[in-house]
C-alpha positions, 0 to 999 in steps of 0.5 A: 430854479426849475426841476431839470438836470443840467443839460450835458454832461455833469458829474453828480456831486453828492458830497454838497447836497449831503453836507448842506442838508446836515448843517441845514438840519442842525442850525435849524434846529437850533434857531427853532429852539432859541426861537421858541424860548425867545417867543416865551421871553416876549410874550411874558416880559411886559407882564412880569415887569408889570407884577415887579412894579406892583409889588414894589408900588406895595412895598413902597406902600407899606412903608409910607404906611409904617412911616405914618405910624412912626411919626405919629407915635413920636407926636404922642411921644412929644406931647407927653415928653416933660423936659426939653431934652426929651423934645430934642431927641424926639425932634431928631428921631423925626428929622432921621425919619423923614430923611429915610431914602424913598425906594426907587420903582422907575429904574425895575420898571425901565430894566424889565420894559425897555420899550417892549410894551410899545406897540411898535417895538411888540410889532417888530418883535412878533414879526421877526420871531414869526419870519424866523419860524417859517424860514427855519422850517423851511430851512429844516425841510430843505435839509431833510430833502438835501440829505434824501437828494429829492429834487424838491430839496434843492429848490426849497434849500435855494429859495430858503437861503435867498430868502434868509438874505432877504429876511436879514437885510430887511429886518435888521434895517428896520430895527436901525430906523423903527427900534434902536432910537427907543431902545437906546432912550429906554436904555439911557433912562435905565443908565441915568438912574442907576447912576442916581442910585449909585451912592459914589453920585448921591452928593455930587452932580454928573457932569454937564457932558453925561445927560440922557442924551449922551447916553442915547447916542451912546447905545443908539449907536452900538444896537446900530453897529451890532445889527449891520454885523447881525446882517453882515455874519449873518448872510455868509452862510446862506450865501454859501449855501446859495452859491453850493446849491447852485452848482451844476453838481450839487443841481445833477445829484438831486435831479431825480436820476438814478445814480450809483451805488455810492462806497460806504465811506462817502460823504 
């Protein structure tokens, strides 16, 4: 990865610096931003979910409350009922009451968490956003100096692309080992409840085979089939980029020697 332009005779292919450094420019201006909004997403995630489940644990709170109320009105009601009619339907409306379907807080609290308050997964998340950052603007700066045809630019646009490749294998790897299997519990959790909730299962048992289990398997498998093709999509275009800027060509036109005037309408 030295400065120094082939030895011989190569001819200058400016058209691969050029183009590379363009698309370098516009993918990594669009990661830094999605970036950017997904270290925003992190960071106030746990806390809103936390502000979700307060407001609930309140409103479950108020209701217990107006049911107290409601039973102890129908108690002074009972007492002063005369006939035994008046008993009977005191004694239903306390039976409907009592059979009122509490509200479920677990599943907004798994649906808003998924795990992201574990300090291993907090972890993971920071390192994957902070390593995105830093090679995205290295990945910006290898574009602006592939444009200018700086020799500088060909060297941090190769170092960049194997060190994406690098970065990819890595972290998606580590999110197969340290981070799908809690993930894909949170998620069956979330799953079971929500099938709980679901009048059309309120009367009847799941059956024996749709367990927490079940579904952990289930999503454990497809968060570790969508992170081998994260890693697999996600090396073809610094691959490219790796095998472009390596070609004696693309190395000549940014090796710092004065080249001609290029025709106006030349990539």
């Amino acid at each position: 990865m030295e400065n120094e332009a082939p030895s011989g005779y190569v001819v200058p292919n400016v058209r691969i610096p050029k183009v590379v450094g363009i698309l370098n420019i516009v993918f990594a201006s669009a990661i830094l931003i999605c970036g950017l909004c997904m270290g925003v997403y992190v960071m106030i995630l746990p806390s809103f979910g936390k502000a979700v489940v307060g407001m609930q644990k309140k409103m479950e709170q108020t209701l217990e409350d107006q049911k107290k109320a409601e039973l102890k009105q129908l108690d002074e009601e009972e007492k002063a009922a005369e006939t035994a009619e008046q008993k009977a339907i005191i004694r239903e409306r306390r039976a409907e009451i009592n059979e009122r379907p509490k509200p479920s807080m677990n599943v907004t609290s798994d649906m808003f968490t998924l795990g992201m308050d574990d300090a291993k997964t907090q972890i993971y998340l920071w390192s994957e956003l902070v390593t995105s950052l830093v090679l995205n603007l290295m990945m910006l700066f290898a574009g602006i100096g592939l444009v200018m045809r700086r020799p500088w630019g060909i060297r941090l646009g190769i170092w960049t692309a194997a060190l994406k490749i690098v970065r990819l294998v890595l972290i998606y790897s580590i999110f197969i080992i340290a981070i799908v299997p809690t993930l894909g519990r949170a998620m069956a959790r979330v799953a079971l409840k929500s099938m709980a909730m679901n009048p059309q299962f309120a009367n009847r048992p799941l059956p024996p085979q749709i367990n927490e289990g079940f579904f952990a398997r289930t999503y454990t498998i497809m968060y570790t089939v969508t992170a081998v093709g994260m890693i697999v999509f996600g090396v073809i275009y610094p691959a490219v980029c790796l095998w472009l800027l390596t070609r004696p060509g693309a190395r000549a036109a940014c090796s710092g020697v004065k080249l001609p005037e290029e025709p106006t309408d030349s990539w």
